[in-house]
C-alpha positions as CSV (number, residue, x, y, z in Angstrom):
1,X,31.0,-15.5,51.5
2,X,28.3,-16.1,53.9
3,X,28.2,-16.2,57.4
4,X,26.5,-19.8,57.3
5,X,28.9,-20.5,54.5
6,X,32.0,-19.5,56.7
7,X,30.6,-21.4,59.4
8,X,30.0,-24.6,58.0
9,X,33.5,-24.5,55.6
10,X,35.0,-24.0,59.4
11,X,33.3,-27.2,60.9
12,X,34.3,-29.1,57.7
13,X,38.0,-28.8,58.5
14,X,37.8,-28.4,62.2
15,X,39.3,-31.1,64.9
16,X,36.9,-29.7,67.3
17,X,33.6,-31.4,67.1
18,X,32.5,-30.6,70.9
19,X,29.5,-29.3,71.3
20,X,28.9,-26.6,74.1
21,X,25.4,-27.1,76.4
22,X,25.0,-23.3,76.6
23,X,24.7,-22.9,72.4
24,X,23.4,-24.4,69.4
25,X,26.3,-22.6,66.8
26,X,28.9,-24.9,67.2
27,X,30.9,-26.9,64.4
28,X,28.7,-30.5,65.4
29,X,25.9,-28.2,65.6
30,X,26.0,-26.4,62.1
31,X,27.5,-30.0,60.5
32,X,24.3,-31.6,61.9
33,X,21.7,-28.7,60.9
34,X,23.7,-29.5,57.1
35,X,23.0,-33.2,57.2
36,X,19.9,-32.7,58.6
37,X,18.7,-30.3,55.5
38,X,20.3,-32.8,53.1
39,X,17.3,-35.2,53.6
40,X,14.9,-32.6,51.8
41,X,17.7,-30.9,49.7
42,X,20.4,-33.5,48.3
43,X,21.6,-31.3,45.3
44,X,21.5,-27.8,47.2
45,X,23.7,-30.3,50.0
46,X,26.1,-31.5,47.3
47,X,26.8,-28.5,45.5
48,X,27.0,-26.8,49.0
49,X,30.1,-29.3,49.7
50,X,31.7,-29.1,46.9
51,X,32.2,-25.2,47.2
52,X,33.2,-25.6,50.3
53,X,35.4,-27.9,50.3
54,X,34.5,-30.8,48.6
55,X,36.2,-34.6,47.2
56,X,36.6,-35.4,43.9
57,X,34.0,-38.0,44.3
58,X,31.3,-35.0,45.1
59,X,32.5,-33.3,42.2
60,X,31.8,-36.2,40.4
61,X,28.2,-37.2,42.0
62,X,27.3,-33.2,41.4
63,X,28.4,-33.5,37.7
64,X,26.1,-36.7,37.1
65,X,23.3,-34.7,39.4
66,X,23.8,-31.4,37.2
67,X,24.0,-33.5,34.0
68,X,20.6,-35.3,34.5
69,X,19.1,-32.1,35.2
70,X,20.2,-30.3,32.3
71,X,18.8,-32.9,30.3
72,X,15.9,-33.2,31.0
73,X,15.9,-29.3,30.1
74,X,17.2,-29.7,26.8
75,X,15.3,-32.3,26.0
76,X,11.9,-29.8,26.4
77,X,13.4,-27.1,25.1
78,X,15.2,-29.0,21.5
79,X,18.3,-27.8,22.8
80,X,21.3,-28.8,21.3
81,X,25.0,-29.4,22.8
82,X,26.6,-32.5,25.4
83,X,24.9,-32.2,28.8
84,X,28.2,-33.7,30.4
85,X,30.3,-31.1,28.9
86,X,28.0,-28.3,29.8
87,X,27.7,-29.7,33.6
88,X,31.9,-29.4,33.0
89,X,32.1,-26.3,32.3
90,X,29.1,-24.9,34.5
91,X,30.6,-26.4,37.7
92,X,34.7,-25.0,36.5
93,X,33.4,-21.8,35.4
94,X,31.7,-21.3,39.2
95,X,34.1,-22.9,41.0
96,X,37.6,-21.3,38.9
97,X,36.8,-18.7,36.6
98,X,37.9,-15.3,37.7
99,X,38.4,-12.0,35.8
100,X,41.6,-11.3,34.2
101,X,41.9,-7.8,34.3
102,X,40.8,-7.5,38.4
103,X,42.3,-10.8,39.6
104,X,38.6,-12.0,40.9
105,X,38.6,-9.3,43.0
106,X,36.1,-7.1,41.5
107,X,37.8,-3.7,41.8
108,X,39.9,-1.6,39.8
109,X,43.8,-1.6,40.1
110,X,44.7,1.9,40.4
111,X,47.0,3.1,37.3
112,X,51.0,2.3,38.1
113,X,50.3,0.8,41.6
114,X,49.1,-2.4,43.4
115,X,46.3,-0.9,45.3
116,X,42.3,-1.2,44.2
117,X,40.3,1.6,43.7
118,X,37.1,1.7,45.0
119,X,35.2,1.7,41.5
120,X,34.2,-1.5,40.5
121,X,36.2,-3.6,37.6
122,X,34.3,-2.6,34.4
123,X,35.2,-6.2,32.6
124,X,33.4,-7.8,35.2
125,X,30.8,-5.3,36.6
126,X,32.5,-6.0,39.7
127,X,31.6,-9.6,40.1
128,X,35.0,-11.1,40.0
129,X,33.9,-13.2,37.3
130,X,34.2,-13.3,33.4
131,X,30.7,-13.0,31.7
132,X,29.8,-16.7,31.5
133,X,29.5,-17.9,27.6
134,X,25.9,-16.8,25.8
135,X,24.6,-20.5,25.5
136,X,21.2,-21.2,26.6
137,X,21.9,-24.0,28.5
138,X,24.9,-23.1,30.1
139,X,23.1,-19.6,31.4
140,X,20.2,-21.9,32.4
141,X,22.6,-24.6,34.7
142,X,24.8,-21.6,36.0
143,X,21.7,-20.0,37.5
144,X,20.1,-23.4,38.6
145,X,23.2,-24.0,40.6
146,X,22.9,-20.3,41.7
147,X,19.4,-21.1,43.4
148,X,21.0,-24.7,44.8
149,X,23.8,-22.3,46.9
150,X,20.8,-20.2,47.8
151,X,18.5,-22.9,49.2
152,X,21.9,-24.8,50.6
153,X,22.7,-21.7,52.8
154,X,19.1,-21.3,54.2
155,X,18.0,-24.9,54.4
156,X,20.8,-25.5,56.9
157,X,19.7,-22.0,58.8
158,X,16.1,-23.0,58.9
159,X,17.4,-26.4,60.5
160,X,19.6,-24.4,63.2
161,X,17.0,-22.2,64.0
162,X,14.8,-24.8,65.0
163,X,17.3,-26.6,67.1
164,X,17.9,-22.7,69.2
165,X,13.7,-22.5,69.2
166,X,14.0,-18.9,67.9
């Protein structure tokens, strides 16, 4: 995880929302850099609250957001399948899935013990994660939501970085 990504799951679940004169990196400041950066990025926003953290009712909103998108992409491309159920199954695989033989952690479990090696799980390539199903559309939303995490993390930087006037 991120630092930006530890910092704002931290001020999601924090009591403390006082903001110190002397910074610009507290919880009220990195939850208002995130609201502020939702205005020009409302999916990279959602998705970015729902894995970290999020209500069912995001889950939801981001399912109908990631279904309309993936429409309109399967539309162009003649693609067949259920957009709904691809959306499903996009947003469980990256929020749930893990590998089976490393335990999502990505390493190796030495022979007869509990400890990891230092070589990386060879199911998983050291990822963490099973290898996502080989359908066109599902490869295309798991790596659209990919690039909303991405633009999530450093929209909400940019936004904090203007506040300090770096």
């Amino acid at each position: 995880m991120s630092k930006i990504a530890e910092r704002y799951s931290s001020a999601r679940t924090t009591s403390n929302l006082k903001s110190e004169p002397r910074t610009r990196a507290s919880a009220a400041d990195t939850l208002a850099a995130a609201g502020m950066a939702g205005q020009t990025q409302a999916d990279a926003l959602l998705m970015w609250s729902v894995c970290f953290g999020g209500k069912t009712s995001q889950k939801l909103a981001l399912i109908d957001s990631l279904t309309h998108k993936l429409t309109q992409h399967m539309f162009r491309r003649q693609l067949p399948g259920d957009p709904r159920q691809i959306a499903k199954a996009v947003l469980a695989y990256y929020l749930h899935a893990r590998c089976d033989s490393c335990d999502g952690v990505g390493f190796q479990i030495v022979p007869h013990t509990i400890t990891r090696s230092d070589e990386p799980c060879p199911t998983c390539g050291g990822s963490g994660k099973p290898h996502p199903p080989a359908d066109e559309a599902f490869t295309w939303l798991h790596s659209w939501v990919s690039k909303l995490i991405s633009i999530a993390g450093t929209s909400i930087m940019r936004k904090m970085e203007s506040q300090m006037h770096l």
